[in-house]
N, C-alpha and C positions, 0 to 999 in steps of 0.2 A: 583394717590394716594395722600394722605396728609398724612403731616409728619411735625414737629415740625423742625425747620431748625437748631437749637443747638443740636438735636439728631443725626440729620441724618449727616450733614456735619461740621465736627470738621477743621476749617480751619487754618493753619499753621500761625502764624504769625497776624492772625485776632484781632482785637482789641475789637472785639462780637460788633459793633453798628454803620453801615453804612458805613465802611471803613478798609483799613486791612493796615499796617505800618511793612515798611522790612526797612535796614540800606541799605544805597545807591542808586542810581538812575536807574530806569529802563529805557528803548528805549522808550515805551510809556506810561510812569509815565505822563506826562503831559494831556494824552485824558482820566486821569479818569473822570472827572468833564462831559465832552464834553458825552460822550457813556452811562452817566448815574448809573457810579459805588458809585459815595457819597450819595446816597440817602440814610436817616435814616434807612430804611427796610431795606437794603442790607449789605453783607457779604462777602469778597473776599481776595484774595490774589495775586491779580493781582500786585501790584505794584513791584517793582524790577526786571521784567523779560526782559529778553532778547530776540531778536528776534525770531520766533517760537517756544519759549516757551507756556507753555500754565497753566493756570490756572483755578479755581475754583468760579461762581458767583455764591452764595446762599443767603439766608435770614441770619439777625441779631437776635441776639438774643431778647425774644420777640414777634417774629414773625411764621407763620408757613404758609412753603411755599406748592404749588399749585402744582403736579409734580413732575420734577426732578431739580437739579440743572444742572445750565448752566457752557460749557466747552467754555473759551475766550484764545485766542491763541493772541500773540504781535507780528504785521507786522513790516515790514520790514520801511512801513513808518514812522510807528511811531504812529500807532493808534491801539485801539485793535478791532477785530472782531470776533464773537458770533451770536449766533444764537435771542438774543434778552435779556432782561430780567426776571428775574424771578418774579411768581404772590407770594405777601406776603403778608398774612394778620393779623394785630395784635390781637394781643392773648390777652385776660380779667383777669382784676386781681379782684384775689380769696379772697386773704390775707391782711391782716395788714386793716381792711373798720375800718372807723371812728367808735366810740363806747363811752360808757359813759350814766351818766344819762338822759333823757331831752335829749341826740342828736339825730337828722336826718341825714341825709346826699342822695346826688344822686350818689352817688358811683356805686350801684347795688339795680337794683327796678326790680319785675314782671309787666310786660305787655301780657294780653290777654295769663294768663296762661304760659309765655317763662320769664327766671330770665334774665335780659340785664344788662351788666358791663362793665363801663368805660375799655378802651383797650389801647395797651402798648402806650405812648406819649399821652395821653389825662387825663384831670383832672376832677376836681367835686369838689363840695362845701359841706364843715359840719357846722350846725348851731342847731341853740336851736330850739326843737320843740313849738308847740303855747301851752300854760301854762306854758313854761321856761323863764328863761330871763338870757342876759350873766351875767357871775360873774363880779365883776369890772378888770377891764384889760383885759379881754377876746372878743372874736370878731369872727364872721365866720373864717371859715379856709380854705385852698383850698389843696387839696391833689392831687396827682400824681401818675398814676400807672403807674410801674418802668415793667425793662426789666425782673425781676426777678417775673412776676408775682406776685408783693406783691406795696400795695398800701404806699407811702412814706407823711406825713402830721404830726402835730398833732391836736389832737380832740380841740373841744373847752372846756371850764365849765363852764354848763348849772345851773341856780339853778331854784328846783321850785318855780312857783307864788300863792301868797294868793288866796284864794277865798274871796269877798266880804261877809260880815256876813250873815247868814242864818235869815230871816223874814220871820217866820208861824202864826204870831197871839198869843194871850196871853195864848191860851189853850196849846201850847206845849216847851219843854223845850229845846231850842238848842244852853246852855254853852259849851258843848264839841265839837261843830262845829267851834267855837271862834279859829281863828290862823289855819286852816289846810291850806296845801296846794297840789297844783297837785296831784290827784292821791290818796290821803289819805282820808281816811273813818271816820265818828262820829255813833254816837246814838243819834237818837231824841227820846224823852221820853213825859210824859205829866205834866204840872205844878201844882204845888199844887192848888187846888182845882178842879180839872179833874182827871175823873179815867182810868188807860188805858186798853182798849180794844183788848184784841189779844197781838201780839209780837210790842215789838219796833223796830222801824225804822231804814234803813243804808241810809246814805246818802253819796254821794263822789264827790270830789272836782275835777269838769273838769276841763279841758284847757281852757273851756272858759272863767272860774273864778266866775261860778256860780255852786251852788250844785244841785247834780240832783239825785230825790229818790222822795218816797212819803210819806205825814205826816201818823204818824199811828192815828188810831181812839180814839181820847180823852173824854169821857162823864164827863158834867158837874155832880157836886157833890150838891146833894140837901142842903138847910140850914133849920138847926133845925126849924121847926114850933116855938119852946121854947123860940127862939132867937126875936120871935115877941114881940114888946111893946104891954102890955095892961093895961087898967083902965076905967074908970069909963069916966074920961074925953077923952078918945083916939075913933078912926075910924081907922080902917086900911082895906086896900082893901082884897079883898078875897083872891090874889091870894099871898097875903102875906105868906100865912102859906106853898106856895110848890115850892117856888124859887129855882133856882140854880145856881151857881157861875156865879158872873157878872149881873144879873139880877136883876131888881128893881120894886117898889112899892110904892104908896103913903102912910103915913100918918097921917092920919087930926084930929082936932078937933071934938067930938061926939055933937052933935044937945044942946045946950044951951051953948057953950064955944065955944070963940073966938080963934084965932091964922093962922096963915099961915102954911098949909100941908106942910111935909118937904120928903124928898124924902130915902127913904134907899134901900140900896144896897146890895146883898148876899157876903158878902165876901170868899176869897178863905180860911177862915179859918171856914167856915161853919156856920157862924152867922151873922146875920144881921146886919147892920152897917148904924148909921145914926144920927140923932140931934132928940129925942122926941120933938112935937110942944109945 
């Protein structure tokens, strides 16, 4: 059977952790060491006895032994003897796991579906997960689960990291992406002279310090036909009259007048923009 070894055997005098301490000198106070009773897992109250006396070997607390516990009897020589050791094995701590923004830690991870946790006398590390970074003075930590089934450390402080600014192109508008970090969300929208199509955009700031989402659909905005130069001296290309934001056009001089064609451009303000020849 198994059994929790601080449940099942309450030992007189025990010290709960590898060793048990009575006032005075027993016959074979000197063979704990030698027979195996200091070991961290172990639990007894063998020390102080007198010859065929007899005592109690179990697990520390911590630990939860295999069976039963072992009855040690102190010879005549001066050593004790028992039937062997008991199997202990330490117990996982539940309680107290690192925590905090931005932490990780290997405390307690799932493996192929089973939760695994550091156990009594073994440690683990807390640290910034990737999109974090320490606070200044701050630094990994290393925590320790205790006999009490409760893990003893403190956490670190994690802050999060910028993302790099968001670049979509002039058709869409991403001031509110400006400054996020880890974790946190914007709106992408469309720029003045683009219409938006549908819903706008989320975008969200990974860990790896780039944003990740998709532009929404921006359509360029036609310019006024109206906004075209004309006269008597001008040429303008045909496709002058149905440009849309950002797009351009020659023009020129009409057949008897000189000048160099000048080039105009649909502005995001819906009018064409440019130097008459």
């Amino acid at each position: 059977s198994i059994r929790p070894a601080a449940a099942a055997v309450p030992l007189p005098g025990s010290n709960g952790g590898g060793r048990a301490l009575q006032g005075g000198g027993g016959h074979c106070d000197a063979d704990e060491e030698a027979v195996g009773l200091t070991g961290v897992s172990i639990s007894h109250d063998c020390l102080g006895k007198a010859v065929d006396e007899t005592c109690i070997v179990a697990c520390a607390d911590g630990y939860t032994i295999s069976g039963d516990p072992f009855v040690y009897s102190c010879s005549s020589d001066g050593t004790y003897s028992g039937a062997g050791l008991p199997v202990c094995q330490p117990n996982p701590c539940t309680m107290g796991l690192p925590d905090g923004i931005g932490v990780t830690h290997n405390c307690s991870f799932v493996a192929d579906g089973i939760t695994v946790s550091v156990k009594t006398g073994g440690t683990c590390t807390a640290s910034c997960s990737p999109g974090y970074a320490y606070a200044a003075g701050s630094s990994p930590a290393t925590f320790a689960c205790q006999a009490t089934g409760e893990f003893s450390g403190q956490s670190p402080s994690c802050e999060a990291s910028p993302c790099a600014d968001l670049a979509l192109g002039q058709a869409f508008l991403t001031a509110a992406c400006q400054g996020r970090t880890t974790g946190q969300t914007c709106t992408v929208g469309c720029a003045d002279g683009w219409a938006l199509v549908g819903d706008l955009s989320i975008y969200t700031c990974t860990e790896s310090g780039l944003f990740a989402g998709e532009p929404p659909t921006c359509q360029a905005k036609p310019c006024s036909a109206d906004s075209v130069p004309i006269g008597a001296d001008l040429e303008a290309e045909e496709e002058c009259g149905s440009l849309t934001t950002l797009q351009n056009c020659s023009i020129a001089c009409a057949d008897g007048y000189d000048g160099a064609p000048e080039l105009f451009v649909c502005s995001i303000f819906g009018v064409l923009d440019g130097d008459v020849p």
